[in-house]
N, C-alpha and C positions, 0 to 999 in steps of 0.2 A: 566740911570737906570729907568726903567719902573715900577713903584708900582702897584700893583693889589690889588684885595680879589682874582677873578680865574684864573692862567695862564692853559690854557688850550694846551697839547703837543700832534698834529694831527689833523692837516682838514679835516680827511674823513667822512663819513656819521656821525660816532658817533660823534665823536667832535666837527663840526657843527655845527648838531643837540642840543647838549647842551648848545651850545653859545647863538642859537634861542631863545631856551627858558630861558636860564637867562637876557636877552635882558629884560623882562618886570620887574626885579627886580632890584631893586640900589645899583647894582654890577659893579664894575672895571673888568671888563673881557680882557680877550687876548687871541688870537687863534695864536698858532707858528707851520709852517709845512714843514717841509724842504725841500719838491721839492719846485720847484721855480712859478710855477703854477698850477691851477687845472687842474685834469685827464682830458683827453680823451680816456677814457676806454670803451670797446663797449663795455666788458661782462656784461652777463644780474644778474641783482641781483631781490631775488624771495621775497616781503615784503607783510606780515600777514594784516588780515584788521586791525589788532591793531596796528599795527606800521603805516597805513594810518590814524589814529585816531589822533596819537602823532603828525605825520609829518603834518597835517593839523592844530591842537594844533599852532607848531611851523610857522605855514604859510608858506610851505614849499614843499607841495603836486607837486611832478613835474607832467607835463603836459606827456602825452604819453602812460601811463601806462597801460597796460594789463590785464584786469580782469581775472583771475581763480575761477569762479564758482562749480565747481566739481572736486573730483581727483580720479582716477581710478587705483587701486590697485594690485597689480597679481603678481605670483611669474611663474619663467620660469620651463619648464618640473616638474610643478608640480599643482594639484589641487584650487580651492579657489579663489574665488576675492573677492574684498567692492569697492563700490564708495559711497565716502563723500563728500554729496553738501552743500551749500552752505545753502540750506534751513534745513539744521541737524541744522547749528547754527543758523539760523532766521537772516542771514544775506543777503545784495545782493551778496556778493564775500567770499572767503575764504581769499585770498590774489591778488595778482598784481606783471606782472614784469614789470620790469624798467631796461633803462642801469644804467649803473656806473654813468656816464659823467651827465646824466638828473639828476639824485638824487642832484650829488653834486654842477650841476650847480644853483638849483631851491637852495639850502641851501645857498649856496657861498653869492647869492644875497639876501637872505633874513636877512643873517651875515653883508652884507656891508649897507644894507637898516638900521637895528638897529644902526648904527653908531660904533661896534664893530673891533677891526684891524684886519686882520689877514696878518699876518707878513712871508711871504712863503721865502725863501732860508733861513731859521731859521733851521738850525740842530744842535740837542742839544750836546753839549760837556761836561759841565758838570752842576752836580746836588748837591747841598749842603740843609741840610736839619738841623733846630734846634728845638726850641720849639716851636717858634715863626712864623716862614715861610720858605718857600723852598726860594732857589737861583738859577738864572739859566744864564749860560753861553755858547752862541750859535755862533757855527763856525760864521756869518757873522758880528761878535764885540758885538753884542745887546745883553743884562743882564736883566736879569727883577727878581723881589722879588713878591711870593703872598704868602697871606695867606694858599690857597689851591691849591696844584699844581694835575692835572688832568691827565691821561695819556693814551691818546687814537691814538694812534701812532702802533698798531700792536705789540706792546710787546718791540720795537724798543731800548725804554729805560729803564727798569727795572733792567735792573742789575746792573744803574748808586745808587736805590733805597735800602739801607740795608731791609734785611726783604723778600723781594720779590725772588722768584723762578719759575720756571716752571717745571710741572708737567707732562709727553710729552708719546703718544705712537702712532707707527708707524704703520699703517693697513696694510702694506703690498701692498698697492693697488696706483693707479695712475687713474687721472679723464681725461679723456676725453671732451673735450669741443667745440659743434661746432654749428653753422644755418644749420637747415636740414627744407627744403620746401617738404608739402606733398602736396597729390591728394583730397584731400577735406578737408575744414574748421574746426577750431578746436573746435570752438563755445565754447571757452573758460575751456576746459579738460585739466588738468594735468594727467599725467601718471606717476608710480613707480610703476618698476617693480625690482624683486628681481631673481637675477641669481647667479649660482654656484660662479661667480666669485668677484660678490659685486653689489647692487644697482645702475639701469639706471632710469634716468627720462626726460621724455619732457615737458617740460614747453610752453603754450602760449605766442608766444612775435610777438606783431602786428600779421602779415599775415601768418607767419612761427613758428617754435617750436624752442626752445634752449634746444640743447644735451645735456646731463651730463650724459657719459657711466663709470662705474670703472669697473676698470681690472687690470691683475699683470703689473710692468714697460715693460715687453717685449712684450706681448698683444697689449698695448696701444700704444707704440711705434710702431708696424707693423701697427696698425689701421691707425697711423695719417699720415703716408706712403702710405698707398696705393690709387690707381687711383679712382676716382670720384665712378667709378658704381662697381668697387669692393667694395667699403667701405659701399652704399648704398647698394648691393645686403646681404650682410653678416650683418648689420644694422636691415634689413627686417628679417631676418633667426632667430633673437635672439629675437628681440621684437612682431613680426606678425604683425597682418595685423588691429590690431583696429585701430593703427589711419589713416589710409587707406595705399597707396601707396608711398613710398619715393621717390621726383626724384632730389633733388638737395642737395649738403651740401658746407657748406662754411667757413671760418675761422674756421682750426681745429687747437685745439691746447691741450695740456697738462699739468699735475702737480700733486707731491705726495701729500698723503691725508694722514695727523695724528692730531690727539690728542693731543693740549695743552692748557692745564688750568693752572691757576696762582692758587699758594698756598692759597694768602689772597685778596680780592681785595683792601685790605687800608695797607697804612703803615704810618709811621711819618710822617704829612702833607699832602698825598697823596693820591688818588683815584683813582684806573685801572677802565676801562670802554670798551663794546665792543670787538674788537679781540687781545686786548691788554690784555683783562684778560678772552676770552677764544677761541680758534680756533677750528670748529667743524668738524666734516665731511659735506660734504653736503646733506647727504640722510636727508629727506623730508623738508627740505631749515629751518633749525631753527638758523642757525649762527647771521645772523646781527639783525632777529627780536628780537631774546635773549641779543644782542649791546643793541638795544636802548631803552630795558624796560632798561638797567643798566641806560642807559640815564634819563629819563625818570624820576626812585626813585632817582638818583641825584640830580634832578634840583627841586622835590619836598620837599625835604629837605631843600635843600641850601635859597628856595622860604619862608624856613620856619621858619629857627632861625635866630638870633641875626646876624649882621656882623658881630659884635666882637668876635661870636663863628665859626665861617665861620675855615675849619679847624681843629677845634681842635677834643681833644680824642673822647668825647661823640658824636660830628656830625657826626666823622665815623665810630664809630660805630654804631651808627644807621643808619649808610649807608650798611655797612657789614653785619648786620644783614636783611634788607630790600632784600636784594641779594640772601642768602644762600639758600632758598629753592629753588627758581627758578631758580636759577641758576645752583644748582647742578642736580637736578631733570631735565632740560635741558641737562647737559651734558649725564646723566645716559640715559636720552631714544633715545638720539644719538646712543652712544655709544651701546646698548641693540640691537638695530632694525641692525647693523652692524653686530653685533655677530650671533645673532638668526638667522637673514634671508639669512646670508652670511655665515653660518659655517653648513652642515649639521649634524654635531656630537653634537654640542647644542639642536638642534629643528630637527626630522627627516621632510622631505618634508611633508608629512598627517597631521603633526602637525602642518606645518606651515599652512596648506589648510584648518585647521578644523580652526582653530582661523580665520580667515579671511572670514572664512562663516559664524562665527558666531559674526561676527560684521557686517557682514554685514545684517544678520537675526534681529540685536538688535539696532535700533535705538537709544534709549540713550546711548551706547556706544559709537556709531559715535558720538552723541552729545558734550560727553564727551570730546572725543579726539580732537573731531574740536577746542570745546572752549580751552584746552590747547596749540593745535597747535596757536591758534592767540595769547591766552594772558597769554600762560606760568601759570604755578604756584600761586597757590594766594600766598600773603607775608605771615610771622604767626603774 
């Protein structure tokens, strides 16, 4: 039996990341995650300069990353653009991509460097929970007891958790994912662009862009289907020609896109973190940045109180409470920019072109939104 203060359930970026940073306090930590090693995931994940602030915090900054200086805004057969650089927020970047694989490999190591375990073919079975501490018992025999059990596993285990729910809605829509090589350098532009059928965006990643098309399941499915210069000719037809010429694409692939958020992010013992307590759409990449502020008011808490209160009612609640504006004020301007830009019976098309001319006319409004897009919400 393993005793803790944090068993923490999920290696991926959030979990981690949390482990990093409780690394500098005199904390019993345990990281459990039940594939048997870490990803080799190529997808590109899109991270805020705030979330480079933390992960460098955490020592953990992986090598490779892609600067996004500027993001260039437009909606399809209809009026209006913005572009928001970098210098709105008096920054050098807005954010950075990265793959999956580099994120979690530069964490992994900096998890094994603090002396911290992480314990991989650990899949949780079951969860016992009292006043006093969680229980945990994991298909490969190993039991561990902490004070705080954490749960950054994708939502994986929550239903093992009384209290805990998911709150779930379906867009309708399916993403698109692939490497598309253009005819001149991106010099570090993002694009989002908004069409009848759901938001597309290209992301800088090294020398080439990362696709993110939505469209309905049969749309998306015919896309991922067809021959190389069919899929680039029809590619070029919806989004034009700013970011010049298309001439290669590569790993396509696919997946639905909805909506879920967890009820509370605490229960008896417990604290959800990341996509465990909320999965977002991806239109303008706020999912895992919104992860690891959860990370992030976590670890500054836990850095904060007593061990002896490690856990209890009052530390999560003032975890729960550290969360709720920004976290739901996240989900809501997901969730909005989906509706509005993607439904013309909310916003007619002129209405969406007048708003987007006049942020782009108004300076402190990009300001505004930039600083939100990196650092979310202030707490109250």
């Amino acid at each position: 039996m393993l005793r803790l203060d944090v068993a923490i359930v999920g290696a991926g970026p959030a979990g981690a990341a949390l482990a990093t940073l409780l690394a500098r306090h005199s904390l019993a930590v345990g990281l459990f995650e039940a594939r048997t090693a870490p990803a080799s995931d190529a997808r590109t994940l899109a991270l805020s300069y705030g979330s480079r602030e933390l992960l460098e915090e955490a020592g953990a900054w992986p090598e490779g990353a892609t600067s996004i200086t500027s993001i260039h805004v437009s909606q399809r057969g209809g009026p209006g653009r913005t572009v928001i650089d970098a210098t709105d927020a008096r920054l050098p970047a807005l954010g950075y991509t990265v793959s999956y694989a580099a994120l979690e490999a530069a964490l992994v190591a900096r998890v094994r460097e603090a002396g911290i375990p992480i314990h991989y073919g650990a899949s949780c079975e079951d969860i016992a929970l009292d006043p006093e501490r969680a229980r945990l018992r994991f298909a490969s025999g190993l039991e561990a007891e902490a004070k705080l059990l954490v749960l950054a596993d994708g939502g994986a285990n929550a239903s093992r958790v009384p209290g805990l729910a998911f709150q779930e809605k379906d867009y309708g829509q399916w993403a698109l994912v692939a490497a598309v090589h253009a005819d001149r350098p991106h010099e570090g532009r993002a694009y989002e662009r908004f069409t009848p059928e759901g938001p597309m965006a290209l992301l800088p990643v090294e020398a080439r862009y990362g696709l993110v098309w939505t469209g309905t399941a049969e749309e998306t499915k015919r896309r991922v289907a067809l021959e190389e210069q069919a899929f680039l000719a029809e590619l070029q037809a919806c989004f034009g020609d700013r970011a010049g010429r298309f001439l290669r694409v590569a790993t396509r692939a696919s997946f639905p896109l909805r909506l879920r958020a967890i009820n509370t992010p605490v229960a008896a013992r417990t604290a959800v973190i990341g996509n465990a307590a909320q999965a977002l759409h991806p239109i303008a990449g706020q999912g895992l940045n919104l992860g690891l502020r959860d990370v992030a008011s976590l670890a500054a808490i836990l850095g904060s109180v007593p061990a002896a209160t490690v856990g209890d009612a009052a530390m999560l609640e003032r975890y729960r409470e550290s969360r709720r504006r920004d976290a739901g004020r996240g989900i809501a301007f997901t969730d909005t920019l989906v509706s509005v830009f993607g439904d013309g019976r909310r916003l007619p098309t002129w209405g969406r072109g007048l708003g987007l001319a006049l942020l782009d006319a108004f300076p402190p409004a990009r300001r505004w939104l930039a600083d939100r897009m990196i650092y979310g919400a202030p707490a109250p």
